[in-house]
TIVO-2410 file (N, C-alpha, C; in nm, 3 decimals):
# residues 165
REC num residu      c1      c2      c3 atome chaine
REC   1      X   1.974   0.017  -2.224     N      A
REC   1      X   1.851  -0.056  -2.245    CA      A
REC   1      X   1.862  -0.188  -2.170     C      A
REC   2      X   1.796  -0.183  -2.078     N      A
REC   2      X   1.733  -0.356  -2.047    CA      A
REC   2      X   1.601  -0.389  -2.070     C      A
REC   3      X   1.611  -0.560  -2.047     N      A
REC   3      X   1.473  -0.570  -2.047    CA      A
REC   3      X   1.393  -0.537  -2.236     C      A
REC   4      X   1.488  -0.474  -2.294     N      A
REC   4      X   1.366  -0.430  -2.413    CA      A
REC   4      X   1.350  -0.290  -2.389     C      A
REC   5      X   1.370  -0.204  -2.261     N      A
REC   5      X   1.298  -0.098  -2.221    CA      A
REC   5      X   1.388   0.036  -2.211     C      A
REC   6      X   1.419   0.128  -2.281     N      A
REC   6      X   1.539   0.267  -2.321    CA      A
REC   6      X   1.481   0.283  -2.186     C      A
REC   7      X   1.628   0.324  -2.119     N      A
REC   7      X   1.616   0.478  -2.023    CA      A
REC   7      X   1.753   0.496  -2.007     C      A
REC   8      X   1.819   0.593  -1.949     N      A
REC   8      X   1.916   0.641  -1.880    CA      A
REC   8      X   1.923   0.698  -1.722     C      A
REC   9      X   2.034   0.675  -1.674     N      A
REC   9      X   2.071   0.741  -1.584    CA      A
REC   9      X   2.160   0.842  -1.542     C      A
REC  10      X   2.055   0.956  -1.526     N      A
REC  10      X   2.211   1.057  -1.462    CA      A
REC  10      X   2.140   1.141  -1.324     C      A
REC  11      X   2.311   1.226  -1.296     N      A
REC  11      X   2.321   1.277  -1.164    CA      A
REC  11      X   2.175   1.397  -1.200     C      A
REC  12      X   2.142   1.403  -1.090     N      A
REC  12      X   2.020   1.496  -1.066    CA      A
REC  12      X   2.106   1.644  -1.048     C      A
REC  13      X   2.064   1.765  -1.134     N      A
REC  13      X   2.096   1.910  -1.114    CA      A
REC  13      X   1.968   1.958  -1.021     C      A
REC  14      X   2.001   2.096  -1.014     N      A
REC  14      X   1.904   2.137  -0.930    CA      A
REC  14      X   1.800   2.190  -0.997     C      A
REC  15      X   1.786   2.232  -1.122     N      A
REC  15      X   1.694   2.176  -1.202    CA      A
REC  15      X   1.610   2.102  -1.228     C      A
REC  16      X   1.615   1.996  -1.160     N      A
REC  16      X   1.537   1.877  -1.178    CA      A
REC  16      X   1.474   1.860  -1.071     C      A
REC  17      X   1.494   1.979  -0.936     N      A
REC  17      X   1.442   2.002  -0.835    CA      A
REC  17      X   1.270   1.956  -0.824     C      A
REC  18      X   1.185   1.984  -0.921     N      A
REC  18      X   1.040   1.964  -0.944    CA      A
REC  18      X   1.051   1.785  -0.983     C      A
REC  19      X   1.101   1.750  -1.047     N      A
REC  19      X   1.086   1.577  -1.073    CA      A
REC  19      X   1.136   1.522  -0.933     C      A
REC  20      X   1.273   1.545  -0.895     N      A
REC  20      X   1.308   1.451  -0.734    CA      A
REC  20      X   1.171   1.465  -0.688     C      A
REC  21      X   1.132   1.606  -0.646     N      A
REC  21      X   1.063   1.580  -0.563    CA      A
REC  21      X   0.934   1.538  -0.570     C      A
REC  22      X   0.880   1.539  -0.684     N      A
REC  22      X   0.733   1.483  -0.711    CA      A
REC  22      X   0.773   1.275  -0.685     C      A
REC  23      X   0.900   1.257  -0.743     N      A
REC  23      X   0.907   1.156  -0.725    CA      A
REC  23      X   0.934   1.082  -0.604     C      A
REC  24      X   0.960   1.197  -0.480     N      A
REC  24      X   0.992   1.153  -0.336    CA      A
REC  24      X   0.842   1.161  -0.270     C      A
REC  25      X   0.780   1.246  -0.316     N      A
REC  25      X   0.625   1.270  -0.283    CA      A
REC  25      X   0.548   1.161  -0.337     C      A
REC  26      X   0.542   1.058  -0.434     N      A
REC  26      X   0.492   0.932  -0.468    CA      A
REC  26      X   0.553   0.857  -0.366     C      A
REC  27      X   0.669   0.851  -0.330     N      A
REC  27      X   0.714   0.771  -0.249    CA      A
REC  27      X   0.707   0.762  -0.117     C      A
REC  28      X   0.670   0.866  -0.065     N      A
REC  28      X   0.626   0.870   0.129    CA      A
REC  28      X   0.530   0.887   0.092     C      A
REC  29      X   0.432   0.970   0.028     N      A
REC  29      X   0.312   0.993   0.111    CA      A
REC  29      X   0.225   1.133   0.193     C      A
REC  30      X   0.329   1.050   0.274     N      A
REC  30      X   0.242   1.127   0.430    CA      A
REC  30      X   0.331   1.235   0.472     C      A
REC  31      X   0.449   1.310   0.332     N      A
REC  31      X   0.443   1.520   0.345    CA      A
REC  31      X   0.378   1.568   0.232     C      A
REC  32      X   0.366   1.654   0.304     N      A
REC  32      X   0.327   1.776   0.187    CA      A
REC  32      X   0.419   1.799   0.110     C      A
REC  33      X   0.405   1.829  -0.017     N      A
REC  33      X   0.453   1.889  -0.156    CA      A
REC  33      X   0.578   2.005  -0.111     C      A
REC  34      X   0.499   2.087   0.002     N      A
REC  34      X   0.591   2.178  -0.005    CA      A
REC  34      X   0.727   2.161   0.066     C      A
REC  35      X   0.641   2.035   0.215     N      A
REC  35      X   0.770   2.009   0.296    CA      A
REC  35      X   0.886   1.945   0.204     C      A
REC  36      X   0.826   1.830   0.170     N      A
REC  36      X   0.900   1.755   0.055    CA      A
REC  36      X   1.006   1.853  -0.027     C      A
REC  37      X   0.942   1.975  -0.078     N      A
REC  37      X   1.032   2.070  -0.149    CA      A
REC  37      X   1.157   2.130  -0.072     C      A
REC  38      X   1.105   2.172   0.037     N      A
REC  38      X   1.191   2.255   0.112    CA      A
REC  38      X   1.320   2.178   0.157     C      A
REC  39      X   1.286   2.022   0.225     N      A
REC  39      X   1.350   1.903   0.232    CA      A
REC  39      X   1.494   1.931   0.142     C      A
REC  40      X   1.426   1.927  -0.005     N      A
REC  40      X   1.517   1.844  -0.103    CA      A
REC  40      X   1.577   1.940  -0.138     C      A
REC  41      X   1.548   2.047  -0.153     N      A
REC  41      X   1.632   2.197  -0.164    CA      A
REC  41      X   1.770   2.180  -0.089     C      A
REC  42      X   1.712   2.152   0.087     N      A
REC  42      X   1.847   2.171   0.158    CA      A
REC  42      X   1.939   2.032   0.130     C      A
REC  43      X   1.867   1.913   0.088     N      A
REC  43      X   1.948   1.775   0.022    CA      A
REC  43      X   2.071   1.875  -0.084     C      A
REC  44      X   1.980   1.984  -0.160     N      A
REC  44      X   2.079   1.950  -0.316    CA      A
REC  44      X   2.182   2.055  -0.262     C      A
REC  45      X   2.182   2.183  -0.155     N      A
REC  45      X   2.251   2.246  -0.101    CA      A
REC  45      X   2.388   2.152  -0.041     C      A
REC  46      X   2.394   1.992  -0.023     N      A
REC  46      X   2.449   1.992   0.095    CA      A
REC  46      X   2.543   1.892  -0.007     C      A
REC  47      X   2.656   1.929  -0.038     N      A
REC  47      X   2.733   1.792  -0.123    CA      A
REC  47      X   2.785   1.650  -0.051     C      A
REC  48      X   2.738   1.648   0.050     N      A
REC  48      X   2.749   1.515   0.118    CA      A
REC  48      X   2.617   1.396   0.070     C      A
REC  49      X   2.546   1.482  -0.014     N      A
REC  49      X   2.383   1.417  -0.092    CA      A
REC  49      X   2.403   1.436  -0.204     C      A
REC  50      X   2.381   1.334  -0.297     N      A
REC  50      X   2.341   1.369  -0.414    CA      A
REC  50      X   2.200   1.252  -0.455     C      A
REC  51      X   2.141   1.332  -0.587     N      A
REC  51      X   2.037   1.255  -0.652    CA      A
REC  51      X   2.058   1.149  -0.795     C      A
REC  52      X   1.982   1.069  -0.813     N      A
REC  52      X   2.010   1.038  -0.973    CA      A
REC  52      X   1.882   1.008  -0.981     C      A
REC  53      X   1.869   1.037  -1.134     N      A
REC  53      X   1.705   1.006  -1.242    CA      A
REC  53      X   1.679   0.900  -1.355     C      A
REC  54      X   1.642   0.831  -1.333     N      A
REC  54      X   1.584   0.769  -1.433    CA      A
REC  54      X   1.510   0.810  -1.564     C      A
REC  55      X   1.552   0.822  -1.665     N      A
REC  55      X   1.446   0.878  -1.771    CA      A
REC  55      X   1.436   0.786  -1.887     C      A
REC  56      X   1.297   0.802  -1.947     N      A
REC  56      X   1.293   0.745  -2.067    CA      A
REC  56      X   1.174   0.828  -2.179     C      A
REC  57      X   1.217   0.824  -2.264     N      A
REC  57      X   1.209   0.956  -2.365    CA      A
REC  57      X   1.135   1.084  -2.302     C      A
REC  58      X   1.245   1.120  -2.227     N      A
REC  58      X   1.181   1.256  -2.174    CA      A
REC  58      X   1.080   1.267  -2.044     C      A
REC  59      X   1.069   1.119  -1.965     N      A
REC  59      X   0.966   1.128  -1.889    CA      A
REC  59      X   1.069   1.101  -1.746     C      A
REC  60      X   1.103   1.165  -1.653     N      A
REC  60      X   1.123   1.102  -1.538    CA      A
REC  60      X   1.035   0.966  -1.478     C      A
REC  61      X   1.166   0.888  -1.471     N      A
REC  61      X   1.082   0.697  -1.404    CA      A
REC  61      X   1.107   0.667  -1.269     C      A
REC  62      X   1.223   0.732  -1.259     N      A
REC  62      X   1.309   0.718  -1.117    CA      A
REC  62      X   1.367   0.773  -1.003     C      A
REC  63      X   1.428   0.726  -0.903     N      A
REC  63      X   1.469   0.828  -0.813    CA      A
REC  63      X   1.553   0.771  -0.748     C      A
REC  64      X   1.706   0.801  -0.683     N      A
REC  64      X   1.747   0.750  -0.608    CA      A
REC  64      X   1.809   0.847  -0.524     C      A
REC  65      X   1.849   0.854  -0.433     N      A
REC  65      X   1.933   0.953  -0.317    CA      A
REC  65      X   2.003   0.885  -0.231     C      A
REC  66      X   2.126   0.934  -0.226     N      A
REC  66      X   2.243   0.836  -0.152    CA      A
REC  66      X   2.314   0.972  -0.030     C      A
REC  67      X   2.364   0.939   0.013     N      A
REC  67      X   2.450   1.039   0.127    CA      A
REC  67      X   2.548   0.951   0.169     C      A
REC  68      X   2.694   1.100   0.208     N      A
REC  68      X   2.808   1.008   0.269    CA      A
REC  68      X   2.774   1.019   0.440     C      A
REC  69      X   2.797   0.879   0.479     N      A
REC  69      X   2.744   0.876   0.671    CA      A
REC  69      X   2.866   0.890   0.729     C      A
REC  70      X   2.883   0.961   0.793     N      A
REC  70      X   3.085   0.983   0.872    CA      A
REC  70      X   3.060   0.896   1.006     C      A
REC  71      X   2.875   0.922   1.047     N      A
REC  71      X   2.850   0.852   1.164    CA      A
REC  71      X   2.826   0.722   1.158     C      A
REC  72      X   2.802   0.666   1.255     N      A
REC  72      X   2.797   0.510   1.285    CA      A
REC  72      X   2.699   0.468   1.208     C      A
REC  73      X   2.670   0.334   1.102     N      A
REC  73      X   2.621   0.324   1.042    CA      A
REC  73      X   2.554   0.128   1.042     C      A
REC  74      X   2.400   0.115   1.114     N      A
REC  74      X   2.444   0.003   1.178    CA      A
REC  74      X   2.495  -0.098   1.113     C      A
REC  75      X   2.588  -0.210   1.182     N      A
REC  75      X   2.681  -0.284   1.131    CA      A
REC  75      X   2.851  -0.253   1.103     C      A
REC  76      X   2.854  -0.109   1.046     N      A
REC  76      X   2.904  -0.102   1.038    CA      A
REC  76      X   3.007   0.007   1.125     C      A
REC  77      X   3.129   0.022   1.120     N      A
REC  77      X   3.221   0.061   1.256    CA      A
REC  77      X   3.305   0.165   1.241     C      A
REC  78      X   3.392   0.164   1.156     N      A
REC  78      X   3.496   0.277   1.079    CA      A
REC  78      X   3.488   0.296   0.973     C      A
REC  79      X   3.387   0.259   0.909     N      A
REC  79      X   3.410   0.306   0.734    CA      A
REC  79      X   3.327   0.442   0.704     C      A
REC  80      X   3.408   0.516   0.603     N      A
REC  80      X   3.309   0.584   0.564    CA      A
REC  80      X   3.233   0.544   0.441     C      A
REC  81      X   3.105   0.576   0.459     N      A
REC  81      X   2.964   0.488   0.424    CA      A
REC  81      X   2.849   0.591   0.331     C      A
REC  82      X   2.881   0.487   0.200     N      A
REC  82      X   2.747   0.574   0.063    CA      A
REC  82      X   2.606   0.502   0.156     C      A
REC  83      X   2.540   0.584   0.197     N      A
REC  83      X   2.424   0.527   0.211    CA      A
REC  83      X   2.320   0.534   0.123     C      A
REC  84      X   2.199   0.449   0.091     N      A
REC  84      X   2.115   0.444  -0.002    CA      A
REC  84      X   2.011   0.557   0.085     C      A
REC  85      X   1.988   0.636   0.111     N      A
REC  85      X   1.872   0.707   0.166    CA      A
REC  85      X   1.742   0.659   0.102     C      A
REC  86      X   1.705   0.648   0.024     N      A
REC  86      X   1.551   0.662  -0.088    CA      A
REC  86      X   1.608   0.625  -0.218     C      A
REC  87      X   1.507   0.537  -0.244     N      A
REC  87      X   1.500   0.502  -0.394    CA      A
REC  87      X   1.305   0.442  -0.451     C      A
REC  88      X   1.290   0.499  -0.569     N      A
REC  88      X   1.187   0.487  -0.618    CA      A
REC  88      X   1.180   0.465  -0.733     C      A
REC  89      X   1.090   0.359  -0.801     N      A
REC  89      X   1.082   0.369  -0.974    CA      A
REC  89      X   0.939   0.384  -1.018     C      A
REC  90      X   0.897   0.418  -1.092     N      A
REC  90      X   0.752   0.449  -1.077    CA      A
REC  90      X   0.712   0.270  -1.143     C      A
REC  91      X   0.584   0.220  -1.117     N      A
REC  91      X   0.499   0.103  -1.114    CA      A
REC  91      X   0.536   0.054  -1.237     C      A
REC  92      X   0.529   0.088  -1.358     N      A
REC  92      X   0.510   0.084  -1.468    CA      A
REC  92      X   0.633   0.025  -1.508     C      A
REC  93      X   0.739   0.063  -1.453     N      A
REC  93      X   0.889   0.069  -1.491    CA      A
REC  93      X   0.980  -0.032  -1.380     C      A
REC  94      X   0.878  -0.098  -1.311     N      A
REC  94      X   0.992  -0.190  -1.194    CA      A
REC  94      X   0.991  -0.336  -1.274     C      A
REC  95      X   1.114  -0.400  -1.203     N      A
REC  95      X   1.143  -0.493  -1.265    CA      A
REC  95      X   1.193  -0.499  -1.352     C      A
REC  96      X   1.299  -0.395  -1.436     N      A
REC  96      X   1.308  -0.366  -1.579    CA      A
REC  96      X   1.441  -0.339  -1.541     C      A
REC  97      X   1.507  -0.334  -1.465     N      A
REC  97      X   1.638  -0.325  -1.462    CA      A
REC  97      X   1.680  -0.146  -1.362     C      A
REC  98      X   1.587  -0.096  -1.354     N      A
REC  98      X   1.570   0.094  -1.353    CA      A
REC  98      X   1.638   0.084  -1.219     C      A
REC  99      X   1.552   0.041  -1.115     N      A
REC  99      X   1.622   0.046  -0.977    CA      A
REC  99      X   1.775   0.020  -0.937     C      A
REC 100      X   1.789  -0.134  -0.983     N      A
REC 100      X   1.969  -0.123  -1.015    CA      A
REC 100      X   2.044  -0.058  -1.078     C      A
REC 101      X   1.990  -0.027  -1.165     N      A
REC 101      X   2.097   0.102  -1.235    CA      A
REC 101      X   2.140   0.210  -1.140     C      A
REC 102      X   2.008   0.222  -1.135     N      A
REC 102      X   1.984   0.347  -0.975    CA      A
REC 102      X   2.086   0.359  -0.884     C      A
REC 103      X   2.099   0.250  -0.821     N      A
REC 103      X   2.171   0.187  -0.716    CA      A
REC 103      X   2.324   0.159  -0.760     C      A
REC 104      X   2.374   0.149  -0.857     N      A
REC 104      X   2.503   0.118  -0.931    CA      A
REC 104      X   2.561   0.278  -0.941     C      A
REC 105      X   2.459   0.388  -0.998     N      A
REC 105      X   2.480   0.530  -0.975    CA      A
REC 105      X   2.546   0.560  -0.864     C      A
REC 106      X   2.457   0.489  -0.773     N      A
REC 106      X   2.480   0.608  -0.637    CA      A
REC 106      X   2.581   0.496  -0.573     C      A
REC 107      X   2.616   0.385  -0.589     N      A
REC 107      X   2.757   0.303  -0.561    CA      A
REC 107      X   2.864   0.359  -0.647     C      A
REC 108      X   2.844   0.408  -0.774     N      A
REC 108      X   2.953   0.516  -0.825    CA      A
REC 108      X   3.020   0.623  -0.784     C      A
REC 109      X   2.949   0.642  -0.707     N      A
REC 109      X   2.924   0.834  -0.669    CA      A
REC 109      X   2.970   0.850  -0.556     C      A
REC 110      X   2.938   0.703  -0.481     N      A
REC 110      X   2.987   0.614  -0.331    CA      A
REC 110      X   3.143   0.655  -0.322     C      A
REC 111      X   3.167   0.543  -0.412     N      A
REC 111      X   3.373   0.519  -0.508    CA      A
REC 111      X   3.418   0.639  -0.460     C      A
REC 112      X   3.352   0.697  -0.559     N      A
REC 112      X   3.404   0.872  -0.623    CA      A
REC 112      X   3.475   0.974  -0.509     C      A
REC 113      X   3.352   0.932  -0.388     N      A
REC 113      X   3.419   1.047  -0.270    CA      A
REC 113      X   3.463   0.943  -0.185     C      A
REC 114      X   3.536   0.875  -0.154     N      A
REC 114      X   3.639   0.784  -0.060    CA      A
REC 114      X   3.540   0.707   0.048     C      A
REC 115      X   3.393   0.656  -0.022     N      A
REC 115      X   3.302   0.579   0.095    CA      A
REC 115      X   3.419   0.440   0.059     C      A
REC 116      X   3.399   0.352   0.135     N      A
REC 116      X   3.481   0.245   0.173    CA      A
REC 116      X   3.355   0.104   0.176     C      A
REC 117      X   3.237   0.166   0.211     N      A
REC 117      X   3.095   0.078   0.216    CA      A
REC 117      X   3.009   0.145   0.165     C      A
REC 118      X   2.847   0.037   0.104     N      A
REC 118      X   2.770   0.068   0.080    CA      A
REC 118      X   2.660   0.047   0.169     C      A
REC 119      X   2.540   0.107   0.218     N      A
REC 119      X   2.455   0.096   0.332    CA      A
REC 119      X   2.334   0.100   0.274     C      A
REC 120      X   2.185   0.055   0.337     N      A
REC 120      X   2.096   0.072   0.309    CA      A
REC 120      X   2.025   0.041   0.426     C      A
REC 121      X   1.858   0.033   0.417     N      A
REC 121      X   1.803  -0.008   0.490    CA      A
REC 121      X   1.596  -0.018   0.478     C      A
REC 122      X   1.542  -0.091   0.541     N      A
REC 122      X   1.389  -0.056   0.529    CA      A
REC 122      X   1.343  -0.111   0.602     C      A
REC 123      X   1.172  -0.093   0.624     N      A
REC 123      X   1.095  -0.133   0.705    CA      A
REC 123      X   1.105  -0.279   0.683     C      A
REC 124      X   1.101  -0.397   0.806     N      A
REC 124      X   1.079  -0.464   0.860    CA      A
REC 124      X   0.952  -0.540   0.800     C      A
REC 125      X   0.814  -0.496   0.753     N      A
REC 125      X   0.746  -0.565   0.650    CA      A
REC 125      X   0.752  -0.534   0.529     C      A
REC 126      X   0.893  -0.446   0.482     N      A
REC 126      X   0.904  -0.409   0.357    CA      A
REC 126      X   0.934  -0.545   0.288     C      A
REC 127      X   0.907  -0.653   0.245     N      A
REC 127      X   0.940  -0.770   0.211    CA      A
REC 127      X   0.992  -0.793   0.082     C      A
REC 128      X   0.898  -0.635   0.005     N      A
REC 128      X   0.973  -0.624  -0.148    CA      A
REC 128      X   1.090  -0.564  -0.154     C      A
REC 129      X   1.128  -0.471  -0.079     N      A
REC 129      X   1.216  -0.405  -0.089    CA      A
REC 129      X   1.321  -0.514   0.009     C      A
REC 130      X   1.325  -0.549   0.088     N      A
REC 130      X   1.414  -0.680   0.125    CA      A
REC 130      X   1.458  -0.798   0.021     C      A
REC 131      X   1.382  -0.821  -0.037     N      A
REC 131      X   1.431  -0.885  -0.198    CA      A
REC 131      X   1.508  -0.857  -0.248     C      A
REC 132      X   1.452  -0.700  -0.267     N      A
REC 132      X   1.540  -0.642  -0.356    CA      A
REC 132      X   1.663  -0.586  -0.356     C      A
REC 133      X   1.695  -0.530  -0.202     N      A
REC 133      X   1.822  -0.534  -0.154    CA      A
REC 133      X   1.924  -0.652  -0.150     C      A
REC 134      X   1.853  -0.734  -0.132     N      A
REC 134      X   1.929  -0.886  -0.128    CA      A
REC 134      X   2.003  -0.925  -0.279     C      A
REC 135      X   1.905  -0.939  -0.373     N      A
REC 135      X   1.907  -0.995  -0.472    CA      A
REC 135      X   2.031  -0.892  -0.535     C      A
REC 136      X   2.037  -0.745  -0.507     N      A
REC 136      X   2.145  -0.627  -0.610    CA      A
REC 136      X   2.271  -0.674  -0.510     C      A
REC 137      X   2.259  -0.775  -0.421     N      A
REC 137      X   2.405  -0.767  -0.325    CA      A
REC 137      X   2.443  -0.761  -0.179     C      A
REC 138      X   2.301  -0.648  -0.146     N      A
REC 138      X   2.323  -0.648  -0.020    CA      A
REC 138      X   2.328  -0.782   0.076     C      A
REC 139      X   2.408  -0.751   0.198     N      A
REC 139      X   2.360  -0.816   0.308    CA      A
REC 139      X   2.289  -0.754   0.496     C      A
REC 140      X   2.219  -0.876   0.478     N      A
REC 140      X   2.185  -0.830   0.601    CA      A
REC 140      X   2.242  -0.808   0.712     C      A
REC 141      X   2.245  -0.727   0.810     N      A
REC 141      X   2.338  -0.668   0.933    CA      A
REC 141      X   2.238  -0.686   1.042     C      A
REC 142      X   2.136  -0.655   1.033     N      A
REC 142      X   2.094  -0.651   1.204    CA      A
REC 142      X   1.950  -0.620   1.131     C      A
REC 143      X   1.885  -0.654   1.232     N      A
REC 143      X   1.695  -0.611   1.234    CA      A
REC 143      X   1.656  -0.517   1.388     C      A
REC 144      X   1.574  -0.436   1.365     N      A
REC 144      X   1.539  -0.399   1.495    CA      A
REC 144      X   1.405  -0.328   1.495     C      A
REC 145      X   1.335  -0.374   1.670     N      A
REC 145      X   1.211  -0.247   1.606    CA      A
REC 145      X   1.247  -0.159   1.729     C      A
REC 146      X   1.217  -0.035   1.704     N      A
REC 146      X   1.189   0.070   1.766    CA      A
REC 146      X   1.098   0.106   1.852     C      A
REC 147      X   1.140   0.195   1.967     N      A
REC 147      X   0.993   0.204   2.064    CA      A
REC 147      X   0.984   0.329   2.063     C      A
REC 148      X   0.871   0.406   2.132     N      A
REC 148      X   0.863   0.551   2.156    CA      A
REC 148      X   0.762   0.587   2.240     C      A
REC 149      X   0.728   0.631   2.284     N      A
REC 149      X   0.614   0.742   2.363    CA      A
REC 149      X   0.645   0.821   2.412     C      A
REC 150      X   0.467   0.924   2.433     N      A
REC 150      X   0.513   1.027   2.472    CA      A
REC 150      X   0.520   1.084   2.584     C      A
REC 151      X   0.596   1.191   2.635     N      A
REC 151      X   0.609   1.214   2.768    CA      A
REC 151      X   0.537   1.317   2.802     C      A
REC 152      X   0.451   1.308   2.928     N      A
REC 152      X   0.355   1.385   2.941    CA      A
REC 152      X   0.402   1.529   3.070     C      A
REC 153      X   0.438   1.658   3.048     N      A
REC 153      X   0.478   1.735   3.159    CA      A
REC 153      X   0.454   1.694   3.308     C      A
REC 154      X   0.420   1.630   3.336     N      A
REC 154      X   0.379   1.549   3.488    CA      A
REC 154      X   0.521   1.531   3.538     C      A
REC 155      X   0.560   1.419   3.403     N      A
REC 155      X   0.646   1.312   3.481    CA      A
REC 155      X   0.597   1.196   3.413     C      A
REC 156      X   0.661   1.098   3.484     N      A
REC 156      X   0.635   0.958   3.456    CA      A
REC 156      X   0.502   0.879   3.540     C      A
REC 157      X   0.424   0.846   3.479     N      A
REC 157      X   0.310   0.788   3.503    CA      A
REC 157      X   0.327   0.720   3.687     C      A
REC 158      X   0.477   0.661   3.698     N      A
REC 158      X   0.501   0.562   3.823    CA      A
REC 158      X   0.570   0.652   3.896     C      A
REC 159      X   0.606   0.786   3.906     N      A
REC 159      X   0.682   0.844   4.005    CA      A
REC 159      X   0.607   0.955   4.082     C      A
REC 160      X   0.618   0.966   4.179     N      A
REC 160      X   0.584   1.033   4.258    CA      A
REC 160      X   0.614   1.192   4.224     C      A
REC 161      X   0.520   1.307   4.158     N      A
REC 161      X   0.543   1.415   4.234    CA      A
REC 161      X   0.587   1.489   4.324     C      A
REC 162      X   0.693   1.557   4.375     N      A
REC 162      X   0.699   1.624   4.488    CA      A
REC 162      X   0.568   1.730   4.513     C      A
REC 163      X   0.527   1.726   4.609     N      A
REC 163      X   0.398   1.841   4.670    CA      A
REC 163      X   0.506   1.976   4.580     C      A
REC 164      X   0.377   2.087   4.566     N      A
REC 164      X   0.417   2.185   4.566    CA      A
REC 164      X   0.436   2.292   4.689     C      A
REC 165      X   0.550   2.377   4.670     N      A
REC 165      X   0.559   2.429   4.846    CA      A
REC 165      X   0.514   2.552   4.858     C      A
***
C-alpha cells in the first residue's frame, strides 16, 4: 500500500496475456488489438522479456515490460542491460506509487539474470515521462532525434540515371 491506495505487484503469466495487452493497447495507440496480441505472445515466448502487473482488488492498473539488451545500449558499452521497454499505469492510479513499484519489479528481475545496468528511454517531448525517469533514479545519457525518408526506385533525387541500353 502507498499513498492510502492497496495494489500489488507480480510477474505477468501467460495468462494474463488479455490484460498486458489491453494495457499496451491504451498505451500506443496506433496498433491494432490483434497486432498488439500477436506482438506480446512472441514477448512472453522469449525469456529474455518478461512482464509485471499492477493490481488492485482484482482490477489490472498496470504494466511494465523490461528485456535483457546483450546489444549496445546507448550510453552504455559492456554491460549487460535490464531495459525498461514500456511501462503504463492507468490515469486513475498515477502518482500513487504504481509505476515505481513497476520499475523496482523489473530492476529485480534485472539482478536476477546477471544485467549489470538498468536502461530506459522516451520521446524527446515526453516531459512527463522524463520526470519521471529522473525523479525513480535515472540518469540522463544522450538525447537524439532521428531522421528518415523514403527512397523512391529511381534513385536519389540528385543522381543521375544511367540511359537505358
Amino acid at each position: 500500500m502507498l499513498n492510502g491506495e492497496k495494489f500489488a505487484i507480480d510477474a505477468a503469466t501467460f495468462k494474463d496475456i488479455a490484460a498486458v495487452t489491453e494495457l499496451l493497447y491504451e498505451l500506443y495507440g496506433v496498433y491494432s488489438y490483434g497486432e498488439l496480441l500477436e506482438e506480446t505472445q512472441a514477448h512472453f515466448a522469449n525469456d529474455s522479456q518478461a512482464f509485471f502487473l499492477a493490481k488492485s482488488d482484482g482490477c489490472t492498473i498496470g504494466v511494465a515490460q523490461v528485456s535483457r539488451r546483450l546489444e549496445y545500449v546507448e550510453g552504455r558499452h559492456d554491460d549487460v542491460c535490464g531495459y525498461l521497454e514500456a511501462i503504463y499505469v492507468k490515469e486513475r492510479w498515477r502518482r500513487k506509487g504504481v509505476a515505481s513499484a513497476l520499475v523496482s519489479a523489473c530492476e529485480t528481475w534485472a539482478v536476477a539474470i546477471g544485467c549489470t545496468i538498468f536502461a530506459s528511454d522516451c520521446e524527446l517531448d515526453n516531459l512527463d515521462s522524463l520526470r519521471f525517469h529522473l525523479k525513480i533514479g535515472f540518469a540522463e545519457t544522450s538525447r537524439s532525434i532521428n531522421f528518415a525518408k523514403r527512397l523512391s526506385q529511381a534513385g536519389p533525387p540528385n543522381s543521375k540515371t544511367p540511359p537505358a541500353s
